[in-house]
N, C-alpha and C positions, 0 to 999 in steps of 0.2 A: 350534635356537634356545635360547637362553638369557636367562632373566631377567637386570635388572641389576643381580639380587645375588647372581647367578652359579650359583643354582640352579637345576634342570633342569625345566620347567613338565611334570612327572609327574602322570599317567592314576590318578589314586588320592584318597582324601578327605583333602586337606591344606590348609594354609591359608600367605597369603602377606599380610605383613603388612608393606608399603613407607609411608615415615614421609615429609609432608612438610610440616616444621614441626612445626604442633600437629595436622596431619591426617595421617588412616591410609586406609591402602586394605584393605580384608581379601578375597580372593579363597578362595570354596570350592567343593572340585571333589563330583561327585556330588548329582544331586539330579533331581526331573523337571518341566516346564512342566507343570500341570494343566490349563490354557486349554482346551474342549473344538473339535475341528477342528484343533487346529495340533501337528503330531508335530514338536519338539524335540529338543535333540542329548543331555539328562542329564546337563548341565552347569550348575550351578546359583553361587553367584554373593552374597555381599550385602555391602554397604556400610558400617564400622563407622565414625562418627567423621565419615563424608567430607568432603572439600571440599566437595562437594553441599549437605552437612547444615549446613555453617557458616554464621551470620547473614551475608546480605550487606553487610548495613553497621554499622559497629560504633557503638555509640552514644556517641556524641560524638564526643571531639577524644582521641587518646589524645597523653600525654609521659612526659615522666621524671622521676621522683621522687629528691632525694636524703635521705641521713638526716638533715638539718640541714632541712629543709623538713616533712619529716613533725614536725617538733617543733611545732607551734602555736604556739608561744610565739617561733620565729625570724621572725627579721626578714628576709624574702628576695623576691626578685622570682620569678615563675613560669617554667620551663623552657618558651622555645619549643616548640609543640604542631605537629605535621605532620600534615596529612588524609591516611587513609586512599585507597588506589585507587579504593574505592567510590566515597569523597566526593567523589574527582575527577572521576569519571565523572558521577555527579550533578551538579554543578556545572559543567559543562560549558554555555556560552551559547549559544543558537541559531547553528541555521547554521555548529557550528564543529565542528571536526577533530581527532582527539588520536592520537598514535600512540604506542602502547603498549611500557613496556620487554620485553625477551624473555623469552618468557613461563618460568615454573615446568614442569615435566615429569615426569610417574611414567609409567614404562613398563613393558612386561613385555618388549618384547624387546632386548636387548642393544645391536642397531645400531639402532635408533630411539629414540636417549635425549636427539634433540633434538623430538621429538615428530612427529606422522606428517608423512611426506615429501610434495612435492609431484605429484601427481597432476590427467590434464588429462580434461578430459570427467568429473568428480564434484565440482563445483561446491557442491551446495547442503547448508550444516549445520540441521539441525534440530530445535527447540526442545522441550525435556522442561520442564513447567509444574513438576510435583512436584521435578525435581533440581536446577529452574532454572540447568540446563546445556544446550547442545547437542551431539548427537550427529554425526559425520562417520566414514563410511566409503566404498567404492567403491574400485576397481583402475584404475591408468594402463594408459598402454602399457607394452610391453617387460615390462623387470624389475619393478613395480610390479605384479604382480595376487597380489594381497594380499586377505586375508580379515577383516584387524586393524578393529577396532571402536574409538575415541575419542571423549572430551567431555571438552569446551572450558567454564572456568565462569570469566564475564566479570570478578567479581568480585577474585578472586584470579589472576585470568591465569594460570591453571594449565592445562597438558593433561591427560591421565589416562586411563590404556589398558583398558581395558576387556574388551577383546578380542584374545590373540594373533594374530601372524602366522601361522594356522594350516598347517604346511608350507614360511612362507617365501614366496619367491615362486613363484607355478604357471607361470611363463612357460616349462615347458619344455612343458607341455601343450599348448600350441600347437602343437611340431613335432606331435604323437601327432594335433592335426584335420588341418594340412596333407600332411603326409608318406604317413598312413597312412587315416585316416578318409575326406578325401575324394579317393583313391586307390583303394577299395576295389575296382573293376571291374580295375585295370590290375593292380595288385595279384592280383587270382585268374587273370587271363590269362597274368602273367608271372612273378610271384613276387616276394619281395622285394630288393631291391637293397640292397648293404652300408649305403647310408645309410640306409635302414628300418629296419633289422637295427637300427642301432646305436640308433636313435631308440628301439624298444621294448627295447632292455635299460636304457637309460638314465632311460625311463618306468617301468619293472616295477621298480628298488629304490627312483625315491621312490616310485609306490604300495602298495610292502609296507609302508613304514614311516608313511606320510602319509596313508593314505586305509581303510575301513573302512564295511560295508554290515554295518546294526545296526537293531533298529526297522522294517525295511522303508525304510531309505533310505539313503543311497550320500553320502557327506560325508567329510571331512574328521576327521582323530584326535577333537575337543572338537565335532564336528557344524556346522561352517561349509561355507560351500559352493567347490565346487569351480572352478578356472580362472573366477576369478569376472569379471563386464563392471564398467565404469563407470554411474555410478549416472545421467548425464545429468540429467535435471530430474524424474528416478523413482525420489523416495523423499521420504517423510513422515512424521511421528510423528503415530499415530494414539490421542488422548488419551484417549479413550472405552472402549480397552484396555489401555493402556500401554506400547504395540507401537513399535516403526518397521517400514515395510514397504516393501521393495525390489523396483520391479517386475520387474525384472531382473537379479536377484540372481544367479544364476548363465547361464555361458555355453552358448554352441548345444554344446559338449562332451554329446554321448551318455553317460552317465555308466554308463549299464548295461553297454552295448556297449564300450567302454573297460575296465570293468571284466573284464570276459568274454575281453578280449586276453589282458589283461596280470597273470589270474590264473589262465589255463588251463581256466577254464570256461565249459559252454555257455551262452548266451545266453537259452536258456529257461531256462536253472536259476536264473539270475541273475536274469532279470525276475519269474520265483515267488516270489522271495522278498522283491520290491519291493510296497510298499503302492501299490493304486491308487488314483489320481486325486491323485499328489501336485503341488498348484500351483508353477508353475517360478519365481513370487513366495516370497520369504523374508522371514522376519520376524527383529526382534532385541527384548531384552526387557532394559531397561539393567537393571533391579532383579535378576536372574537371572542376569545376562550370559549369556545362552541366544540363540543362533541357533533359527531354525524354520520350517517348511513347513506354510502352511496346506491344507487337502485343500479340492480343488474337488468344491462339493459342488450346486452350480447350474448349469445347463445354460443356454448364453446368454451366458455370460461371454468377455471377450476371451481373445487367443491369450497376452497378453502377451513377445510374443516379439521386439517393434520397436526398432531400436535407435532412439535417440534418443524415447523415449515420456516425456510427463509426467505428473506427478497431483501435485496439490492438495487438502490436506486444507481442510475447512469444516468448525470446531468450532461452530458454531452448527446444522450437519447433524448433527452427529458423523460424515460421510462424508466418502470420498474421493473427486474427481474424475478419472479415469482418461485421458489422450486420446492416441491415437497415429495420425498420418500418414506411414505409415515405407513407402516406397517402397525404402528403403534393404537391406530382407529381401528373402528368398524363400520361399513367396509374401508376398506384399506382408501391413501389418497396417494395418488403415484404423478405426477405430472411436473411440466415447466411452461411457464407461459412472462409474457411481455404484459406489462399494464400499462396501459397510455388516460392516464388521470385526465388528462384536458378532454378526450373525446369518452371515458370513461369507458373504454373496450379494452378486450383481449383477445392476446394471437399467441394460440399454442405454437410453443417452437418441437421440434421433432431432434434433437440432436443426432450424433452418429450413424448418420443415413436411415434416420426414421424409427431406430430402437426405442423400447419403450425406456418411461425411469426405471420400471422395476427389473427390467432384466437389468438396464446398465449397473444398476446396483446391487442387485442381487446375484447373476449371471457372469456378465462380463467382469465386474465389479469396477469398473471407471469412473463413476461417479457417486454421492458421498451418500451415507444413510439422514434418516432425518437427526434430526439434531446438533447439524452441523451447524457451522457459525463459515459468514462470506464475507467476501470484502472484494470491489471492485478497483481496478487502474483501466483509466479512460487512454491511456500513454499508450499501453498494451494492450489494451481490447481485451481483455482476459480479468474473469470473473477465480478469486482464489478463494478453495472453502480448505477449512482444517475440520476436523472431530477425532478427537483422540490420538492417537500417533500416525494415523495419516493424511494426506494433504492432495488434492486432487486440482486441473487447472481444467476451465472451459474457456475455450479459444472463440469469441463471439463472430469472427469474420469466419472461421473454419464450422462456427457451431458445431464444434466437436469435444466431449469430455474424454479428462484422462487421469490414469492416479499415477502418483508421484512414488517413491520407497519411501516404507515407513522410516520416521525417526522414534527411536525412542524415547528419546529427553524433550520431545514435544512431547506438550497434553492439552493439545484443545478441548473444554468443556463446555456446557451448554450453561453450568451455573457456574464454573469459576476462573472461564478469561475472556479477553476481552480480543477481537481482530478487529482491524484499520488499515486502511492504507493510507503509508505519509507520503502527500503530493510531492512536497520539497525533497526528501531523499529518495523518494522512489522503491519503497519498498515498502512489504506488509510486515506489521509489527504485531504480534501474540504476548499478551501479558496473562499471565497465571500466577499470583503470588507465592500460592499453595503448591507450587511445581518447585523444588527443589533443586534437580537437574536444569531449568530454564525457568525462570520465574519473566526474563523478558528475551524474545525472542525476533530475529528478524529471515523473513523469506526473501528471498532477489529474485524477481519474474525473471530478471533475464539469463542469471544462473540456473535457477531451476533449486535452488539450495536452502537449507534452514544454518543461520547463524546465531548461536549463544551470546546474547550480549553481556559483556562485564562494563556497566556501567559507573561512569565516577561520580561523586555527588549523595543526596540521599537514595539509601536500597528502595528497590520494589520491595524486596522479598518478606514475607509475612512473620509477623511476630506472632505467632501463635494462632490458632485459627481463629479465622477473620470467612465472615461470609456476606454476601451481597457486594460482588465484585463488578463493578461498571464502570462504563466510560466510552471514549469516544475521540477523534483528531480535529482539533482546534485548525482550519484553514490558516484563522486569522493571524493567530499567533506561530502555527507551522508547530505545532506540539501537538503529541499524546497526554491524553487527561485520561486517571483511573482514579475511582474511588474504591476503597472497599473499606470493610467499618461502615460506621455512621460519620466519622469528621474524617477521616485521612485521607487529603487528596493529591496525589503524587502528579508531577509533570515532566515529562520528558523531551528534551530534545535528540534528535536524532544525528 
């Protein structure tokens, strides 16, 4: 991979210094997370200048000045003044739509210099208070399992990479699970077959050059994680450390065992020299740009291992809500639990006077299957999840689930809409472009109700299929942000 100013992103203390406009980016290599509980890659990371750092709204009205008007003394009428992006976004009147021109872009890798590609099943960006940016990572299918880290700052309609493409894309690591991994019996029965063969020489030089066991942990060249999954509705910025955490950050890839093929050594030697109890949840730390692995250090804690699992941060907790109904593993992952990042523990919650998930979902049916999408209001103490045409509430003072009646002009998806909750109007808002019946939608906690928005201004609704739908609610500015494309970025106010 190559930067896009063609320099080589080198394993050593150097600095990269990409200009856009009157803002810089300065990336520096070498350094280490202190956080205590969470081993880090040593890649460290800080902001000179940033688009982060710029006022969001500029004060006033900016124009142009000529030299004949700086004279006080002439006689001149004032150069038409034009608003700011900002002002426009402020300015925006209820209930309307704006769609955004395409956006600004600093990259560090070469072929993503129109900012990161679209990717299905990592839906949700999430909000950093102090950069008053959002953060968006996760791996598609295919060619897309990518480790690259971005934010997105509404202001300036800028992207801004944060994180390389560590390796590129891992999608050859997939033949190395299917092929070989879970092969392994027929494999020592019969040996390998030219196609095996070929799979682990083609595995063994990217990971001579792509992958390294350092620290007691097994990552990537800059400390990302390996043949990473989609981030599904499992992942949050937890603001109470300055973290994002990724429940599912890396894939069922064996990393040690892998490692032990396709570097000639045994498997006990490999796992000696692995730190124990490292959580298969990753963390990212935008101020650092540091990937990291916090250590499970509670007993009681989920498996994390579900596809399609969610969690919702509550900054009025400073915790996260963990839930997964994933019938979709093996063995199965059924549970909800509390995470408290500062003391790095969890406390299984027990809902509906102690029922499990899998009956409540299965049985009872009140609470949602996996692949739901959540969204919290700290106002109402209630956690709201949608999937599909129905929509379910968990009452956190009652800790009690419950499902709502199906709608059918809702269609929550796990890869093509997007839930939030807007603090300012008080209500959760569903955008599905691809949803024809509702392309945007709003729930009222306190009704209990789904409302069809007819919005004025520019449409959400999709011109033709469109995939890799994301997004996320701007505090700052009190709007919904969606992308989907590669440049269409729609804002909403409520």
């Amino acid at each position: 991979m190559k930067l896009i100013m063609n320099r080589p992103y080198r394993r050593s203390l150097r600095k990269f210094t990409l200009f856009l406009g009157l803002s810089t980016l300065t990336l520096t290599a070498c350094g280490e997370d202190k956080m205590a509980g969470d081993i880090s890659n040593g890649r460290s990371g800080e902001l000179s200048s940033s688009i982060a750092e710029q006022p969001l709204v500029t004060s006033g009205w900016s124009g142009i000045t000529t030299a004949a008007q700086s004279d006080s003394s002439a006689n001149h009428k004032p150069v038409a003044k034009v608003a700011s992006l900002a002002e426009k976004i402020r300015a925006m009147p209820p209930n309307t739509g704006m769609l955004l021109p395409s956006p600004a872009v600093v990259a560090l890798d070469s072929d993503l210099s129109k900012g990161p590609p679209p990717r299905d099943y990592s839906n949700r960006m999430v909000y950093v208070p102090k950069r008053q940016t959002a953060l968006y990572l996760g791996a598609g299918h295919n060619k897309h399992r990518r480790n690259d880290v971005w934010e997105y700052h509404l202001a300036s309609n800028t992207w801004q990479q944060l994180f390389p493409s560590d390796g590129g894309s891992h999608a050859l690591l997939n033949d190395v699970l299917h092929h070989i991994i879970w092969n392994e019996k027929a494999i020592a029965a019969n040996g390998l077959s030219p196609k095996q063969q070929q799979v682990i020489d083609t595995a063994q030089q990217w990971w001579e050059t792509n992958v390294r066991l350092k620290d007691g942990r097994i990552s990537t060249r800059f400390g990302g994680p390996l043949l990473p999954f989609h981030t599904w509705d499992g992942v949050v910025f937890d603001d109470s450390v300055g973290k994002l955490f990724w429940a599912v950050g890396a894939s069922w890839l064996p990393a040690a065992k892998v490692h032990a093929l396709l570097t000639g050594q045994s498997l006990a030697k490999v796992e000696s020299m692995l730190s124990p109890g490292l959580s298969t949840m990753w963390s990212f730390d935008p101020e650092t740009q540091q990937y990291g692995q916090p250590i499970t250090t509670s007993a009681g804690g989920p498996d994390l291992r579900g596809m399609g699992s969610s969690m919702v941060y509550m900054p009025d907790k400073q915790k996260t809500l963990y839930y997964a109904a994933a019938a979709n593993v093996t063995p199965n992952e059924f549970g909800m639990y509390l995470y408290n990042a500062k003391l790095n523990s969890w406390q299984e919650l027990k809902p509906n006077g102690g029922e499990s998930i899998r009956d409540l979902t299965h049985k009872s049916k009140v609470s949602p299957r996996a692949e739901a999408q959540l969204a919290y209001s700290a106002k109402h103490q209630l956690v709201f999840a949608v999937r599909n045409n129905d929509s379910f509430v968990y009452d956190l003072e009652k800790n009690y689930w419950q499902s709502l009646s199906a709608d059918e002009r809702i269609f929550g998806h796990d890869a093509r809409s997007v839930l939030v909750y807007d603090e300012a109007a008080e209500v959760f808002l569903l955008a599905n472009p691809r949803n024809d019946k509702a392309p945007l939608a709003e729930f009222d906690p306190a009704t209990r109700r789904w409302t069809v928005l007819d919005t004025a201004g520019d449409s959400l609704a999709s011109e033709g299929k469109r995939s890799g739908v994301i997004g996320y609610y701007d505090p700052t500015f009190q709007r919904f942000v969606v992308r989907y494309g590669r440049d269409r970025v729609w804002v909403y106010r409520r």
